[in-house]
N, C-alpha and C positions, 0 to 999 in steps of 0.2 A: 414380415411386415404386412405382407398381402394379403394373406390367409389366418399365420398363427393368433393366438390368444392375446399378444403383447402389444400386436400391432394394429392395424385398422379398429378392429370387432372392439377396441377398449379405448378406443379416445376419437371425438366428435359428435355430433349427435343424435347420429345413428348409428354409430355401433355396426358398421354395414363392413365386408369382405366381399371375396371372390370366391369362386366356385369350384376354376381352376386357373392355375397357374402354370406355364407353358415355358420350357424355355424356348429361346428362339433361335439357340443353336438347332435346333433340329428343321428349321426352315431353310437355315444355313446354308447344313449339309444338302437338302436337297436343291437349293438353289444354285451349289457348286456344281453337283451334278448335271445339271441343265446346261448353265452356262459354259461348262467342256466340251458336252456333246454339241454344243451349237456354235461354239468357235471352231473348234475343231471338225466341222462337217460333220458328224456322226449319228448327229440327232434324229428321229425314225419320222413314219409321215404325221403324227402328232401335232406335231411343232408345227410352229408357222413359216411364213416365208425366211429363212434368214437374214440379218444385216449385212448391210456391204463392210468388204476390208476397209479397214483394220476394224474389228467390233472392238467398240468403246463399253466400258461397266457401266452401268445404269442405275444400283444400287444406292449411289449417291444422289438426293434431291435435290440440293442447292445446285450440285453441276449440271442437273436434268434443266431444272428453271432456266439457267443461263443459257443452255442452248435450244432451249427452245425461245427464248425470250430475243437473241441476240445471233443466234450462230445455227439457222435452220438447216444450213449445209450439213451439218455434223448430224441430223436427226436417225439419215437412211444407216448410219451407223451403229446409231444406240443400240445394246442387248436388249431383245425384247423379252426375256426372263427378270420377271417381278423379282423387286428386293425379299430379304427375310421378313419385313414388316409387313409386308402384301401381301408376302404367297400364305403366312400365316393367319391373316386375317381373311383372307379367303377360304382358307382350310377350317376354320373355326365356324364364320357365319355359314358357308353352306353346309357344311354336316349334322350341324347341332338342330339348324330350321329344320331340316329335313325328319333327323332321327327324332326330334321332339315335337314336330310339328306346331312350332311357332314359325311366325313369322321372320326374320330376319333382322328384324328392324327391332323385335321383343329380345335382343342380345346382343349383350353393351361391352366393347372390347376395350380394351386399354394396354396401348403400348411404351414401355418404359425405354429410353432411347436416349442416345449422349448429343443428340444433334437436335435442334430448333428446326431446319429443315424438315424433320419427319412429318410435323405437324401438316407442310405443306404438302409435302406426298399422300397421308391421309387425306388430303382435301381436293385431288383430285379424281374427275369425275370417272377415268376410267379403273378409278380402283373402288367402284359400287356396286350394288345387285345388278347395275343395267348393262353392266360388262359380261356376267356370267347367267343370270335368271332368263330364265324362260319367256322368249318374247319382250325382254329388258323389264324397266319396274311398272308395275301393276299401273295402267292408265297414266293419270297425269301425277299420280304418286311423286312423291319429293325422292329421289335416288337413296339407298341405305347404305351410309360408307362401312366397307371393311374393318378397318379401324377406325371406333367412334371419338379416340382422344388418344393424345400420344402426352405424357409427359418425360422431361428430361432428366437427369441424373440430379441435377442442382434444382427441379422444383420438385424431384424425393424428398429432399432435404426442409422444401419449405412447408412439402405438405405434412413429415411429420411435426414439425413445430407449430403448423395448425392447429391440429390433432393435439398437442403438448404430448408427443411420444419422443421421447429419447431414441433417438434413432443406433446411435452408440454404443446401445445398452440389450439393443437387442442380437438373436443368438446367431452368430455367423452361418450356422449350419440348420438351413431350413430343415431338415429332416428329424431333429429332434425337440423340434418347438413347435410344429406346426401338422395338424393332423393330416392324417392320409385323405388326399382328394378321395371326393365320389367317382364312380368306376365313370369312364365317359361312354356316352351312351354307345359308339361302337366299338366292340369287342377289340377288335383288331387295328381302328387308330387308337386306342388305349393304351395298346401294347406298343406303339410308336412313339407315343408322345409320351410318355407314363414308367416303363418299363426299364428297369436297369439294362443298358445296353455293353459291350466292351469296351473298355478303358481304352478311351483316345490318349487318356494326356494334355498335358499343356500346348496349346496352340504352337507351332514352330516360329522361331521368330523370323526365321527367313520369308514365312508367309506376311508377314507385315501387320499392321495393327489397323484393319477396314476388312475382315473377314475373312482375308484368304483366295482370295477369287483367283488375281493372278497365279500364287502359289500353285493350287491346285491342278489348274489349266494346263502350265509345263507339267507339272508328275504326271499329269496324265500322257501327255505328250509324248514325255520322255518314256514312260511307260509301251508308249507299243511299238518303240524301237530299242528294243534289247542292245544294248552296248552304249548307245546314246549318254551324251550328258549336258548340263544345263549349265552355262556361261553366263556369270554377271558383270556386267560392264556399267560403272559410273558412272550420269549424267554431270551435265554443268554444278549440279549441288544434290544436297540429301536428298532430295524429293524427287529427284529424276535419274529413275533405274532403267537401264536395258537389259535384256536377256536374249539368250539365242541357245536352243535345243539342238547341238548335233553328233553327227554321227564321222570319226575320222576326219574331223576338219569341217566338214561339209555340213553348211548349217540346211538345218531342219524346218524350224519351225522359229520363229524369232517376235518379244513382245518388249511390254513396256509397263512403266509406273511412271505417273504423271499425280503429284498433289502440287496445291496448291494452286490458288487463279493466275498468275506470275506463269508459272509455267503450261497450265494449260492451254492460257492465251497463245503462246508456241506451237504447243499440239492444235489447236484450230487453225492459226494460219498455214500450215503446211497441210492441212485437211481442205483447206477453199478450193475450186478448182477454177483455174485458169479464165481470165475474160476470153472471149474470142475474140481477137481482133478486128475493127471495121473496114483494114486496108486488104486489100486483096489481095492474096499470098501471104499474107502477112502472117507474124508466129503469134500464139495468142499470149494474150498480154500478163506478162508476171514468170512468162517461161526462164526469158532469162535467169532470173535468180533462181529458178531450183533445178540445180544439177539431176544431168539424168541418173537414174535407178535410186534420187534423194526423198521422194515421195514418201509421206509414211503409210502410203497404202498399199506402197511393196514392200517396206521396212518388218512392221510388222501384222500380224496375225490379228495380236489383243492387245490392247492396251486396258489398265487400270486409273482409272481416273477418279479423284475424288478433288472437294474441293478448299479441306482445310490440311493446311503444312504439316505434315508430320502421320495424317489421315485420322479415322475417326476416334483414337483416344483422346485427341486436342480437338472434338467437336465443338460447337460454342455452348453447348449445353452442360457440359461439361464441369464437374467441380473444379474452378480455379482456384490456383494458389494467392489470391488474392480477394477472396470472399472471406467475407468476417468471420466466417465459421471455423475453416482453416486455419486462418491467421492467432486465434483465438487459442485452437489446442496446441498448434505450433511456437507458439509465446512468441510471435514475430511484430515487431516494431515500423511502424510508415509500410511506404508503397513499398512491394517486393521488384528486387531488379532484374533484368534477364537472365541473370543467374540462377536465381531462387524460381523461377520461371521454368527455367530449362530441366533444373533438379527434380523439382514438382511433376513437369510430365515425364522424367524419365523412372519415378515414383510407380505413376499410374498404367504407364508400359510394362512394368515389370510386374503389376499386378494382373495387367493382362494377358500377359506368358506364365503367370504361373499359376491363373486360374483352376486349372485341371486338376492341378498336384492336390489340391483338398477334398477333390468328389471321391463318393464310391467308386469304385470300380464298377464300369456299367459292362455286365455279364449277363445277355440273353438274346433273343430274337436279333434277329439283324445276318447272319449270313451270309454267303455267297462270299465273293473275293472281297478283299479290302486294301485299302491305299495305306502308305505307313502312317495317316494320321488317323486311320479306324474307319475311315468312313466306306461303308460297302453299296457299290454303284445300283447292284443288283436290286440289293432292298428296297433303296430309295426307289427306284424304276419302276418295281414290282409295287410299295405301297400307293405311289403315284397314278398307277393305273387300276391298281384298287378302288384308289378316292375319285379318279374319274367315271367307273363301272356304278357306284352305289349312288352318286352324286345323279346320275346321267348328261354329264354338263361332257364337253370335250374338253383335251388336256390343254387345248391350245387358247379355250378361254379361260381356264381357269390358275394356271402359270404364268401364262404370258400376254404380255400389254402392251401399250402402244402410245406412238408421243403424236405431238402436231406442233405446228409453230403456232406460239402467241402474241399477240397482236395488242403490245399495253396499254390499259385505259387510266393510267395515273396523269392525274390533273384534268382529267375530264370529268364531267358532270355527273355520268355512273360509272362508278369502278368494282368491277367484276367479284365474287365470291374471292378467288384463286390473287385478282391485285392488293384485296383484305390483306389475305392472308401472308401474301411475300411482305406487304408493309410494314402487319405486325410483328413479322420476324425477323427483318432488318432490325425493329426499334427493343425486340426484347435481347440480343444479341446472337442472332444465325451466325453460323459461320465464314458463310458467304460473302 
């Protein structure tokens, strides 16, 4: 659709495509990477300060808004490792200005995303040139976002019926409809982002359906304690898992999954920390109700946190079972019910486990040790510090970012870029 001859380049009125097309599993992976070593303490002098226990995922916007909007306590927690959406959009605008010597601002990104949220994460200010450019952006310059436009999976759908392209119709398998990108200008992210690498596979479904991050974090975990094994323990409902990494009994390493705002709001309040009291000697106030060692800042390690039920397959961006388009090829009659609901996402979960099963086999470059879903730490490490040496930015602006509490200006007289934006994606359908 993006590139080939069927799609864009043949319907609108300009006939206009992309240059290249990227997937964004490969920011992914490197952004599992990051966020192991920096749970896990291991991360080198690179990195930034780390977050305090428990580090919370970050990768979610809608959760990012909410806690900086409502719940600033929880900030010194957040992962300061960029989502896939950022670190890639950072990886694209600085290498390409550089290697071509345009400006930044002359290359127009677009990311394709199941979440309304993205757009919001796009639109803030610390994912611009004045986060990673030299001296921030050129004088009183307008800042150049990362990502210049993020569309969602259901306004794919609207933009090829813009377009009048049969979306339907066109060839499941980009590789045989659509011609070979131009080489990108460095030799060596080419081979990274370009290059058939070894066969991952279908995502595991133990990893869950929001990228993996917790997944990863325990294999790793468990990983450099030989004999070790990883324990799942049920929360109150589906959306709230525990885990504990140990070895002979003796827990290790112990984390969590937390979707949904229901349940998050749990994880925030056991994250507040205690009034102090104004009486003297007194115990500070709220001690009572949390039994000692019930903290989850000695619970767990990591949590994963997102903020729609079920996580980012059920984004609100997301193609419903209740859009005309669906309804249409499905021959379904009236409103669909929780059933047909529930059917429907366990539809698009199984498509996203069993994604993998239809690629090449990616066989080449990549190296060094690998975890059993293919991803090799080394490579990632090694390209990462590539892209920091050629760039000459450090790796600590160019991965990793940084929250602040906000302070809402809705119903006031001017309302901020960033209050726009969360308003319009309350009213077009966020998840949040």
């Amino acid at each position: 659709m993006l590139r080939g001859p069927a799609g864009l380049a043949a319907g609108g009125r300009w006939g206009n495509g992309f240059a290249w097309v990227v997937d964004t599993d490969l920011a992914r992976d490197a952004g599992l990477v990051l966020a192991a070593a920096e749970a896990l303490g291991t991360a080198g002098a690179a990195a930034p300060t780390p977050p305090a226990r428990p580090v919370l995922a970050s990768s979610c916007p809608g959760w990012v808004c909410y806690a900086e909007k409502t719940h600033p306590h929880v900030l010194p927690h957040l992962s300061r490792v960029k989502s896939p959406q950022a670190l890639m959009g950072t990886l694209l605008k600085t290498t390409l200005s550089r290697a071509l010597g345009i400006p930044p601002g002359r290359i127009w990104h677009l990311a394709v995303m199941p979440c309304f949220d993205k757009k919001l994460e796009a639109s803030r200010d610390e994912l611009t040139d004045r986060a990673w450019a030299d001296g921030g952006a050129d004088g009183g310059a307008a800042p150049v976002r990362d990502v210049d436009c993020v569309i969602t999976s259901k306004e794919v759908l609207m933009l090829c019926e813009s377009r009048a392209i049969d979306f339907f119709s066109l060839a499941r398998d980009a590789a045989s409809s659509a011609p070979a990108p131009a080489p990108f200008p460095d030799p060596r992210l080419h081979d990274f982002l370009f290059i058939q690498r070894r066969a991952r596979g279908p995502p595991p479904r133990a990893a869950g359906s929001s990228g993996g991050l917790l997944h990863h974090i325990l294999r790793t975990r468990a990983a450099q304690t030989p004999g070790s094994e990883i324990q799942t323990i049920r929360g109150r409902n589906a959306d709230v898992v525990e885990y504990c990494v140990s070895l002979h009994g003796e827990p290790l390493f112990r984390a969590a999954r937390y979707y949904g705002f229901r349940n998050i709001q749990n994880l925030v309040r056991r994250l507040r920390p205690a009034r102090p009291s104004r009486l003297p000697g007194g115990r500070p106030l709220g001690s009572a109700r949390r039994p000692a060692g019930k903290s989850a800042s000695l619970e767990y390690g990591y949590v994963e946190v997102m903020a729609c039920p079920g996580g980012c397959t059920n984004g609100g961006g997301q193609v419903k079972v209740d859009d005309p388009i669906v309804a249409q090829r499905r021959g379904l009659v009236g409103k669909p019910g929780p059933q047909e609901q529930k059917d429907w996402l366990a539809e698009v979960d199984e498509a996203y486990f069993s994604a993998g099963e239809a690629e090449a086999d990616r066989a080449g470059p990549g190296g060094g040790e690998a975890t059993d879903d293919g991803i090799s730490p080394s490579h990632i490490l090694d390209t990462l510090a590539y892209w920091s040496d050629v760039t000459g930015i450090g790796l600590d602006r160019l991965a990793f970012t940084s929250y602040r509490e906000v302070i809402s200006h809705v119903g006031k007289e001017q309302a901020s870029d960033a209050d726009k934006v969360v308003q319009l994606a309350g009213k077009i359908g966020g998840g949040w």
